[in-house]
KOLGU-4560 file (N, C-alpha, C; in nm, 3 decimals, padded with zeros to 5 digits):
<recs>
<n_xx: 01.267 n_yy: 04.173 n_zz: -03.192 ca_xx: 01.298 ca_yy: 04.219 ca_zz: -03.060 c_xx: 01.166 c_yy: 04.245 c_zz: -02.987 mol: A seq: 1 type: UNK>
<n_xx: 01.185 n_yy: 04.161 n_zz: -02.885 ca_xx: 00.999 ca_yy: 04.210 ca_zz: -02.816 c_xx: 01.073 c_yy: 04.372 c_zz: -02.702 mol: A seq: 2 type: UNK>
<n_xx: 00.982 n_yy: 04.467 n_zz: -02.668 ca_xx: 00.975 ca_yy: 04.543 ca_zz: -02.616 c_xx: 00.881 c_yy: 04.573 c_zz: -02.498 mol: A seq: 3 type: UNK>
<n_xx: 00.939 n_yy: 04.573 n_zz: -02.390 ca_xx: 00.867 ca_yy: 04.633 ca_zz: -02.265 c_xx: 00.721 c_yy: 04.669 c_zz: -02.302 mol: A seq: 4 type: UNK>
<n_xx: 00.628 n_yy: 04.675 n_zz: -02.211 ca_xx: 00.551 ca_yy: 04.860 ca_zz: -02.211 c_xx: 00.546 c_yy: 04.959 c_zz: -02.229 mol: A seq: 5 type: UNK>
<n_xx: 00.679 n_yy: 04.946 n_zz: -02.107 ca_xx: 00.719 ca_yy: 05.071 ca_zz: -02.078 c_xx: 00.864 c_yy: 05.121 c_zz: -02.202 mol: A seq: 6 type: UNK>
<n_xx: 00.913 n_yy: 05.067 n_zz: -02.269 ca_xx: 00.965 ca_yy: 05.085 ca_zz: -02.380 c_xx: 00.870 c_yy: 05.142 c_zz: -02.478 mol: A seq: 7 type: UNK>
<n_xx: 00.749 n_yy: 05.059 n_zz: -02.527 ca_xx: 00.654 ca_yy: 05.072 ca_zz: -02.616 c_xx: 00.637 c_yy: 05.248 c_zz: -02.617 mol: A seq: 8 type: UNK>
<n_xx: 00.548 n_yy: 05.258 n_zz: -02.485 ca_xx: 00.499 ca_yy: 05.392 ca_zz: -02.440 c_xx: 00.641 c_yy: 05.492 c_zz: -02.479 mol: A seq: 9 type: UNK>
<n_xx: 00.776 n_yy: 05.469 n_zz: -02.438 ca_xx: 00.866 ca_yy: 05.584 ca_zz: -02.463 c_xx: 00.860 c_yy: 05.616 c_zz: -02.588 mol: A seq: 10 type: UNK>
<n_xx: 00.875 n_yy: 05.533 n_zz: -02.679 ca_xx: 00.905 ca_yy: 05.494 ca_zz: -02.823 c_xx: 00.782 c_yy: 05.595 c_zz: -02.853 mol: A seq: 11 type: UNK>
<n_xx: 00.722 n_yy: 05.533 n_zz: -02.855 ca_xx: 00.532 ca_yy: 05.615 ca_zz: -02.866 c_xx: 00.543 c_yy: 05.743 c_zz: -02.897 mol: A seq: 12 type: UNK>
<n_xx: 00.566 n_yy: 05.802 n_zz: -02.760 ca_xx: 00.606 ca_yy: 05.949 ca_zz: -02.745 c_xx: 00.695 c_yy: 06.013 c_zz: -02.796 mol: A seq: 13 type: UNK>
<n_xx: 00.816 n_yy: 05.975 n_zz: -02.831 ca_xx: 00.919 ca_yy: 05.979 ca_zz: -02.935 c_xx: 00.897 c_yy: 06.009 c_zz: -03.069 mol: A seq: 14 type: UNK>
<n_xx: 00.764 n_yy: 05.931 n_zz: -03.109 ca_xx: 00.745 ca_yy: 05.917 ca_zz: -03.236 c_xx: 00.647 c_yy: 06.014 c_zz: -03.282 mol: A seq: 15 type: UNK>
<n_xx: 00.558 n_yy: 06.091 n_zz: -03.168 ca_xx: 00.406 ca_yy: 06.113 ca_zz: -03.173 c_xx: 00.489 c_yy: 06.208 c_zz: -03.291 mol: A seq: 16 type: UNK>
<n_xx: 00.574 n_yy: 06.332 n_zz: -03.315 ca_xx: 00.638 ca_yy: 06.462 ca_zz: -03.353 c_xx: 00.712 c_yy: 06.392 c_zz: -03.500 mol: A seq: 17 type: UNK>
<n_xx: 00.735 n_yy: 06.303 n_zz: -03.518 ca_xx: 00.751 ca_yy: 06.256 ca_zz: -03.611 c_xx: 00.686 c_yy: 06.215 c_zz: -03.764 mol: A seq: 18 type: UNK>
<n_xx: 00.717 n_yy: 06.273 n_zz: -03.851 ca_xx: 00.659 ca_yy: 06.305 ca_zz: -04.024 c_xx: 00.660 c_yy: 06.170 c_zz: -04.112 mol: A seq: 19 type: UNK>
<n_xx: 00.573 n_yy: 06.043 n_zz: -04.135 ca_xx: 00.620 ca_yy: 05.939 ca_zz: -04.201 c_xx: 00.772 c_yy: 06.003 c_zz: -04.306 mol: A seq: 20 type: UNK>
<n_xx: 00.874 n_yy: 05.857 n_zz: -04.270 ca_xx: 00.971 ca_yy: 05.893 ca_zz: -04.369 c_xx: 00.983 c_yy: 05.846 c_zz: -04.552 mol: A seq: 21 type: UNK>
<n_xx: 00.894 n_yy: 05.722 n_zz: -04.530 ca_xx: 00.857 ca_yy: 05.599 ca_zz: -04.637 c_xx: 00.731 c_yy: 05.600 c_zz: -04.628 mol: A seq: 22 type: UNK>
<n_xx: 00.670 n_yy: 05.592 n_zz: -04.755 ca_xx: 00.582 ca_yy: 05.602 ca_zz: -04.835 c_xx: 00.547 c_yy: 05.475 c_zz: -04.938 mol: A seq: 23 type: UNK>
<n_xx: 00.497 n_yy: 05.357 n_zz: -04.904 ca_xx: 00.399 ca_yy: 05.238 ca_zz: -05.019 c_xx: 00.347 c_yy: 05.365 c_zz: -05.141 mol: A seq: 24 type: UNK>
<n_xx: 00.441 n_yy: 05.285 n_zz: -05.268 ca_xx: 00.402 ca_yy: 05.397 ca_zz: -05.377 c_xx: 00.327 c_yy: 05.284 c_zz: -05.436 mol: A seq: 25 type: UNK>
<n_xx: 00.311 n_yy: 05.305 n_zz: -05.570 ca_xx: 00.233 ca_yy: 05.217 ca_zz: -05.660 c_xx: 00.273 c_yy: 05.094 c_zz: -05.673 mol: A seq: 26 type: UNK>
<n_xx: 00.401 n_yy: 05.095 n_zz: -05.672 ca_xx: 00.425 ca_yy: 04.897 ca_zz: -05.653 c_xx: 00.398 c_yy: 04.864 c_zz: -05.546 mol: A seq: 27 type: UNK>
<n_xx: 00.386 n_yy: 04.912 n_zz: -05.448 ca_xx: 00.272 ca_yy: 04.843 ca_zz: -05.337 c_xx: 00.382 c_yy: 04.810 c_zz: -05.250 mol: A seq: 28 type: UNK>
<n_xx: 00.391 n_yy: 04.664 n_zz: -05.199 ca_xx: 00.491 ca_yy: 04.603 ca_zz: -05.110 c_xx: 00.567 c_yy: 04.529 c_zz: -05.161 mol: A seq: 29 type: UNK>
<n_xx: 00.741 n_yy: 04.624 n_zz: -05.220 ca_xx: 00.791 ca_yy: 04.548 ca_zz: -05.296 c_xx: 00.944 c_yy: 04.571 c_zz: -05.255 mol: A seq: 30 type: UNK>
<n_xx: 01.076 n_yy: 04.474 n_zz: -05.297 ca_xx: 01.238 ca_yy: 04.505 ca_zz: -05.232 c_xx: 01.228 c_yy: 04.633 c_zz: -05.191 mol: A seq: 31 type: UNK>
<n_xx: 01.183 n_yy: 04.737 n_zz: -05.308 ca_xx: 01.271 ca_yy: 04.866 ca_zz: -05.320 c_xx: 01.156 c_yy: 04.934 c_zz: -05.194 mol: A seq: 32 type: UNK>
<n_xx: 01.070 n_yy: 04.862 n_zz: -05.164 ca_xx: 01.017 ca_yy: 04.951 ca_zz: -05.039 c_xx: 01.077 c_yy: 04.906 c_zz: -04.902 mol: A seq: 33 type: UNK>
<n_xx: 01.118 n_yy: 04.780 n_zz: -04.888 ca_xx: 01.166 ca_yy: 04.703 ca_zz: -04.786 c_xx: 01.341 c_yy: 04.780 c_zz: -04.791 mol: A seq: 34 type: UNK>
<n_xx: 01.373 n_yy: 04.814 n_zz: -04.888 ca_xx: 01.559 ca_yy: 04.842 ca_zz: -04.894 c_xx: 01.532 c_yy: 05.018 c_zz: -04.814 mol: A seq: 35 type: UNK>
<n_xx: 01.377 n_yy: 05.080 n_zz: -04.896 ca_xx: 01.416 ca_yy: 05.250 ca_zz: -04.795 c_xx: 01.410 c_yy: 05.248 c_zz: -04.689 mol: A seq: 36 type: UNK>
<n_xx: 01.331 n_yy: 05.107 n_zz: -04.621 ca_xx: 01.297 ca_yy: 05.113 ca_zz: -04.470 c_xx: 01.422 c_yy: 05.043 c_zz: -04.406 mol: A seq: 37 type: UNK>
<n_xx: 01.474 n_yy: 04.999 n_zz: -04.422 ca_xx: 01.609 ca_yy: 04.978 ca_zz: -04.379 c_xx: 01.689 c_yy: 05.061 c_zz: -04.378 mol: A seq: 38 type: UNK>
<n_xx: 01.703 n_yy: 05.140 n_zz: -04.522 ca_xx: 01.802 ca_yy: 05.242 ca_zz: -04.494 c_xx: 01.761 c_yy: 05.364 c_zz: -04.365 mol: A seq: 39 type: UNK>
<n_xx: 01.638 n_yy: 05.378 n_zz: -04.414 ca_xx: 01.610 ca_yy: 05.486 ca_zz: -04.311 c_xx: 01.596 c_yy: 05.441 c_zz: -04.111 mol: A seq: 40 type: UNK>
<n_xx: 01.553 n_yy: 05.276 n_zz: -04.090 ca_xx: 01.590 ca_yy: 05.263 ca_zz: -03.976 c_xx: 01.738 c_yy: 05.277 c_zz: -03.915 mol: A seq: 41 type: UNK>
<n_xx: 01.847 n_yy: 05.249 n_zz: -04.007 ca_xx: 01.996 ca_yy: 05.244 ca_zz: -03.977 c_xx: 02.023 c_yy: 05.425 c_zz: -03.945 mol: A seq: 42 type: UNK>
<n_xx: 01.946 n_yy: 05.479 n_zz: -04.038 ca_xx: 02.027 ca_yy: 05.610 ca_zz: -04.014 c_xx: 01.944 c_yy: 05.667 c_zz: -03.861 mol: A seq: 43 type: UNK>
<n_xx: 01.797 n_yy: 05.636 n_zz: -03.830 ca_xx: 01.697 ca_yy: 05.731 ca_zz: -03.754 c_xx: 01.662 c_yy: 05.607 c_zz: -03.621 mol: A seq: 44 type: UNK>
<n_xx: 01.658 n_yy: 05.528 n_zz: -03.639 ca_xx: 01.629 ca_yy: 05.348 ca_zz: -03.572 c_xx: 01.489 c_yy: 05.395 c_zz: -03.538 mol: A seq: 45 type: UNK>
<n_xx: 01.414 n_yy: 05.513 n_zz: -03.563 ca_xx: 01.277 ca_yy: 05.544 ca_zz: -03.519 c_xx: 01.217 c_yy: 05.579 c_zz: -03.644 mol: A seq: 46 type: UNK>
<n_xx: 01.118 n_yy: 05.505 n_zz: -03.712 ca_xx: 01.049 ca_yy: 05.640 ca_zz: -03.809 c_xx: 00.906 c_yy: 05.552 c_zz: -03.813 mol: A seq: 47 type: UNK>
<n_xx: 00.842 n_yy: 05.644 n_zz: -03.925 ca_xx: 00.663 ca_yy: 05.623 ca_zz: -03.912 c_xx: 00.729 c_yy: 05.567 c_zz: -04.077 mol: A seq: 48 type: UNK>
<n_xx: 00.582 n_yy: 05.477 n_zz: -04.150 ca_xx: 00.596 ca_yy: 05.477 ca_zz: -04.250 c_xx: 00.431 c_yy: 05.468 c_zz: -04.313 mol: A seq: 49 type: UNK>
<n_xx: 00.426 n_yy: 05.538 n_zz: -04.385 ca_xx: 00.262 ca_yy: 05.549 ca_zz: -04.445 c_xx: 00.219 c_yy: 05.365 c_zz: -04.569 mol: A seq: 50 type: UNK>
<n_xx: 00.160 n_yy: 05.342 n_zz: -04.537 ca_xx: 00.102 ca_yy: 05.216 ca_zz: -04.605 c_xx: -00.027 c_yy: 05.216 c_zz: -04.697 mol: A seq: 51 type: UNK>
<n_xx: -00.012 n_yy: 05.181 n_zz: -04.798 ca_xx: -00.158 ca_yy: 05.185 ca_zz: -04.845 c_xx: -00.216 c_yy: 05.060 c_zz: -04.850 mol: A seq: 52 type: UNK>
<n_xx: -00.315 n_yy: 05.012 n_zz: -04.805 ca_xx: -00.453 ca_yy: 04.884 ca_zz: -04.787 c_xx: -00.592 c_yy: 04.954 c_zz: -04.761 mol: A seq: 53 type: UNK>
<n_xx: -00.625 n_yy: 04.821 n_zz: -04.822 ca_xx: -00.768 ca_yy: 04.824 ca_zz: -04.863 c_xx: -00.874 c_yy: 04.846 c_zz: -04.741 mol: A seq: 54 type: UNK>
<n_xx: -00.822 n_yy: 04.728 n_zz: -04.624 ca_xx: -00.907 ca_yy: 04.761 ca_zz: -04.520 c_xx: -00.781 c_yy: 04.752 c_zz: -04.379 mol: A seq: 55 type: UNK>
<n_xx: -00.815 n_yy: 04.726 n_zz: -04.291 ca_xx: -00.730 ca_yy: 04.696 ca_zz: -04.148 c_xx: -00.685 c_yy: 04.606 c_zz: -04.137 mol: A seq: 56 type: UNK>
<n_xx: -00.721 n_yy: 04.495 n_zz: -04.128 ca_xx: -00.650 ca_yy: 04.373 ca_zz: -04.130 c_xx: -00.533 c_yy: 04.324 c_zz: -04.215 mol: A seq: 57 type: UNK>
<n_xx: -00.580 n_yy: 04.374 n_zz: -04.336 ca_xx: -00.447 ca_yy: 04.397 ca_zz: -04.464 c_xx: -00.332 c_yy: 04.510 c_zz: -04.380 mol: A seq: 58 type: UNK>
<n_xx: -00.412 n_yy: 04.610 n_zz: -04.374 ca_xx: -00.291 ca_yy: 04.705 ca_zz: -04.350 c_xx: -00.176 c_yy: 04.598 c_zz: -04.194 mol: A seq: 59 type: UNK>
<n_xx: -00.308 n_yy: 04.580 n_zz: -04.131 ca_xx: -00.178 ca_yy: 04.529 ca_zz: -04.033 c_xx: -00.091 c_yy: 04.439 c_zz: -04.013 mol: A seq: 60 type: UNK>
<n_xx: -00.144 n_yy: 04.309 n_zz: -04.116 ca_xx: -00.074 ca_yy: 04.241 ca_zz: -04.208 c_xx: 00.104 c_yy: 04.281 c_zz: -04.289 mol: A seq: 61 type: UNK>
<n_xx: 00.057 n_yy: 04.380 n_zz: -04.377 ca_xx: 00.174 ca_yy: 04.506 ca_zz: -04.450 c_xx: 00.247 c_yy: 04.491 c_zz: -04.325 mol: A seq: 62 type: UNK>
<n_xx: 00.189 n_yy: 04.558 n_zz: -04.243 ca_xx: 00.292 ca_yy: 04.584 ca_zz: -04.143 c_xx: 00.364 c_yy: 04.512 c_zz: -04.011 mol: A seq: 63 type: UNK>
<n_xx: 00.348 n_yy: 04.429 n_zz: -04.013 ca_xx: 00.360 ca_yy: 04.305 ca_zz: -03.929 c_xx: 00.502 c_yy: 04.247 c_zz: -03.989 mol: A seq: 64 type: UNK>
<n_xx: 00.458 n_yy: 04.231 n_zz: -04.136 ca_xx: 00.540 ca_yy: 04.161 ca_zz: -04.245 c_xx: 00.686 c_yy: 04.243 c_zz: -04.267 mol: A seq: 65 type: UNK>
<n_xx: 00.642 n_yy: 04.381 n_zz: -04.275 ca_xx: 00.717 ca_yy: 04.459 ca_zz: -04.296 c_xx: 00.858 c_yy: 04.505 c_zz: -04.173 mol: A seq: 66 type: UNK>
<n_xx: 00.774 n_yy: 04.474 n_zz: -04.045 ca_xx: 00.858 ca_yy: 04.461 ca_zz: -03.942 c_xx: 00.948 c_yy: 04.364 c_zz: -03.935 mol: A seq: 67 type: UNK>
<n_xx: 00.875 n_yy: 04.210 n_zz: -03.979 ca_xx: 00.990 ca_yy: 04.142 ca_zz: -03.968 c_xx: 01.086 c_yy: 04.117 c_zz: -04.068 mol: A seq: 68 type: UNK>
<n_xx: 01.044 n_yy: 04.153 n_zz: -04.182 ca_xx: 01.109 ca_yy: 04.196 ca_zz: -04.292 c_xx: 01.253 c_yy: 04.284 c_zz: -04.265 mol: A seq: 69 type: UNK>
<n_xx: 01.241 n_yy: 04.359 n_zz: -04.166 ca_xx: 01.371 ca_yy: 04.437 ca_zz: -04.114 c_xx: 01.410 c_yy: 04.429 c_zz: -04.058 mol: A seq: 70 type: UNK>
<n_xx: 01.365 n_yy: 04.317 n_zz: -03.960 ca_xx: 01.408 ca_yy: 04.243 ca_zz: -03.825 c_xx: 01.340 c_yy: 04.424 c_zz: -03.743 mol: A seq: 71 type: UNK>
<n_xx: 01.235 n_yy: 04.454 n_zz: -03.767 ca_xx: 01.211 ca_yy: 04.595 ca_zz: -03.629 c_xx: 01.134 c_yy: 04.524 c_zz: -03.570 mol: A seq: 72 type: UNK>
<n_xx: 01.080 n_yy: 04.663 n_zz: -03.472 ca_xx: 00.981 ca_yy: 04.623 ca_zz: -03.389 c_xx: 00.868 c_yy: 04.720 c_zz: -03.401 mol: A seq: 73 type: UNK>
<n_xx: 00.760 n_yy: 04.633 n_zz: -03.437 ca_xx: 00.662 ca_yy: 04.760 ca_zz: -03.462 c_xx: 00.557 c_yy: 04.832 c_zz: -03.347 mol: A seq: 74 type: UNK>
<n_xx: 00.603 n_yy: 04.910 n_zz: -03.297 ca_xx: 00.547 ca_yy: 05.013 ca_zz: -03.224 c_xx: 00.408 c_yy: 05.049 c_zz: -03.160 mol: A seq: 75 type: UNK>
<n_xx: 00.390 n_yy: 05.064 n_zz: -03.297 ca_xx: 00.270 ca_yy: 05.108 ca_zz: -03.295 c_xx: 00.181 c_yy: 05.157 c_zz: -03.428 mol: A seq: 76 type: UNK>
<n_xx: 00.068 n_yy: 05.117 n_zz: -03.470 ca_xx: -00.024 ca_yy: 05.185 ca_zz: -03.597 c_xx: -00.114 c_yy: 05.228 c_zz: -03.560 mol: A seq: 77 type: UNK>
<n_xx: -00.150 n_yy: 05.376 n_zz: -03.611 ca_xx: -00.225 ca_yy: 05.484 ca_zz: -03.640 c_xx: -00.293 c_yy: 05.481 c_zz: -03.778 mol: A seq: 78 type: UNK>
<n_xx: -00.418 n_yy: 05.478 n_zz: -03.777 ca_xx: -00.463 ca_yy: 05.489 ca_zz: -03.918 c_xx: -00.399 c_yy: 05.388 c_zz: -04.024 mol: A seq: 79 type: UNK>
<n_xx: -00.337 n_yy: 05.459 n_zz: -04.116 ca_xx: -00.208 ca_yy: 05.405 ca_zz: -04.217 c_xx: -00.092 c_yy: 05.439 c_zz: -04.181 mol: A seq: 80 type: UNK>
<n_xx: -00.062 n_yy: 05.458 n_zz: -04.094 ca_xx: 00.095 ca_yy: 05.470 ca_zz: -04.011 c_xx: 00.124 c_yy: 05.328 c_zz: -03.955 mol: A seq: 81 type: UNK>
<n_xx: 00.206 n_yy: 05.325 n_zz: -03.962 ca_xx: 00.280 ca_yy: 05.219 ca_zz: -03.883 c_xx: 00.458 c_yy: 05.312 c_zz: -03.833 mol: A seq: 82 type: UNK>
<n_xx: 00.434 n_yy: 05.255 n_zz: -03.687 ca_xx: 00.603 ca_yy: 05.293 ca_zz: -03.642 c_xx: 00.683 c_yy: 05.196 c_zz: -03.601 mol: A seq: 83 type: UNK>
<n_xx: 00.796 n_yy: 05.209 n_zz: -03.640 ca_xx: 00.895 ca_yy: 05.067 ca_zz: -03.651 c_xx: 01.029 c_yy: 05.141 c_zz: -03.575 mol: A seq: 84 type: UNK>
<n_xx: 01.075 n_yy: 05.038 n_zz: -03.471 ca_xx: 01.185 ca_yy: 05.077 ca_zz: -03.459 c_xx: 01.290 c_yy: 04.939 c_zz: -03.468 mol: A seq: 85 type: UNK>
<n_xx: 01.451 n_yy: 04.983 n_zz: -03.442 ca_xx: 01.502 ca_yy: 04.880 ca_zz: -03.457 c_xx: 01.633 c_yy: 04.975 c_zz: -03.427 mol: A seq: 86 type: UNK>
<n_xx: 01.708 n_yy: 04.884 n_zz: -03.291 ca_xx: 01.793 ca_yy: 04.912 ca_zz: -03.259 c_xx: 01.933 c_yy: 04.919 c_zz: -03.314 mol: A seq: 87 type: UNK>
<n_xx: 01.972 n_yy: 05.047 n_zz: -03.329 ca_xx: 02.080 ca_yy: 05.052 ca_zz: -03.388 c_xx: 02.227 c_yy: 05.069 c_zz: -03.368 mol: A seq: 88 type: UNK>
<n_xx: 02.337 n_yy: 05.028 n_zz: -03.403 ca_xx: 02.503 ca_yy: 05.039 ca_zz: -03.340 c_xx: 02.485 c_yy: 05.189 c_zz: -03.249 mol: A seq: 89 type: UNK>
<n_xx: 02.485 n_yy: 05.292 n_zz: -03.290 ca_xx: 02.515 ca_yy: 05.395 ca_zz: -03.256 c_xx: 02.405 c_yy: 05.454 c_zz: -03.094 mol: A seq: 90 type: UNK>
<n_xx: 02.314 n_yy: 05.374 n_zz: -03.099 ca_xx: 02.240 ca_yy: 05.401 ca_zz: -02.965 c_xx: 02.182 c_yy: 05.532 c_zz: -02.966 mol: A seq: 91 type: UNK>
<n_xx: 02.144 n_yy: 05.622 n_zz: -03.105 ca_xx: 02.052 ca_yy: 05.738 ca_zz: -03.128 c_xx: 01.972 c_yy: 05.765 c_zz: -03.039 mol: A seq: 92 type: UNK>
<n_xx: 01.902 n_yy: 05.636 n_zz: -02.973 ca_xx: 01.776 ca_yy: 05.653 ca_zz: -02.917 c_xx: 01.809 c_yy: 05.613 c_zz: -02.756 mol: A seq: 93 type: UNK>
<n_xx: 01.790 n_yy: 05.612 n_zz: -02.668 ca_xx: 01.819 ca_yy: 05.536 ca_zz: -02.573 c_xx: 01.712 c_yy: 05.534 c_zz: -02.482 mol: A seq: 94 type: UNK>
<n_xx: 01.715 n_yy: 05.388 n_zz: -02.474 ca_xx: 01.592 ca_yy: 05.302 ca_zz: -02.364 c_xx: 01.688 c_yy: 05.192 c_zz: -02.312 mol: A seq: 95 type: UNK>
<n_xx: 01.603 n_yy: 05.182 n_zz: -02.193 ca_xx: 01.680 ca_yy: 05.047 ca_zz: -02.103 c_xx: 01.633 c_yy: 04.928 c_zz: -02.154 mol: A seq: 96 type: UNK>
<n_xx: 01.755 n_yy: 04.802 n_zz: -02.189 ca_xx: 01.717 ca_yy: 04.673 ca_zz: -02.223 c_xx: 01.759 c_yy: 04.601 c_zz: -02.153 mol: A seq: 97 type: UNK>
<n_xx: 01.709 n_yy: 04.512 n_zz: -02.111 ca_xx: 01.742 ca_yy: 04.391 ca_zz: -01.989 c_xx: 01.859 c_yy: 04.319 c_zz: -02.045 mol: A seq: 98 type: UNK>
<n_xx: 01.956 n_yy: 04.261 n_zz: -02.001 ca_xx: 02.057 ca_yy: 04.191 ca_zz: -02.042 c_xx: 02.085 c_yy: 04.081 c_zz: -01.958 mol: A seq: 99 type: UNK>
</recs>
């Protein structure tokens, strides 16, 4: 899903108060990390997720991959944050989308 700017920026701000929910443990980038970030976009359609890489380009890689991996949209990265969203049935979040 591509996103506005001005989407981007809401999302942004939305997220700044927000605690990563998912955590890259020792298996690194693997199903069972791709299945929590799904679960947790369905329930929140907003969250941060902490990544571990070696340098930047990797990390943004992880996370690029990881977005489309869930069909999200990634937001925005901070450090080792990455924020992903992905629109969900219930409309938790609400921003205007062109139709």
């Amino acid at each position: 899903m591509n996103l506005t700017r001005k989407q981007v920026c809401h999302l942004r701000g939305l997220a700044h108060h927000l605690s990563p929910v998912v955590q890259m443990g020792k298996a690194g980038y693997s199903p069972s990390l791709i299945s929590e970030v799904n679960r947790n976009l369905t329930a929140h359609e907003l969250i941060k997720v902490r990544l571990s890489a070696d340098d930047a380009s990797e990390f943004n890689n992880l996370a690029e991959e990881l977005a489309g991996e869930t069909q999200a949209s990634l937001v925005q990265t901070i450090g080792r944050i990455a924020v992903l969203y992905r629109r969900g049935e219930g409309d938790k979040i609400k921003i205007k989308f062109k139709h």
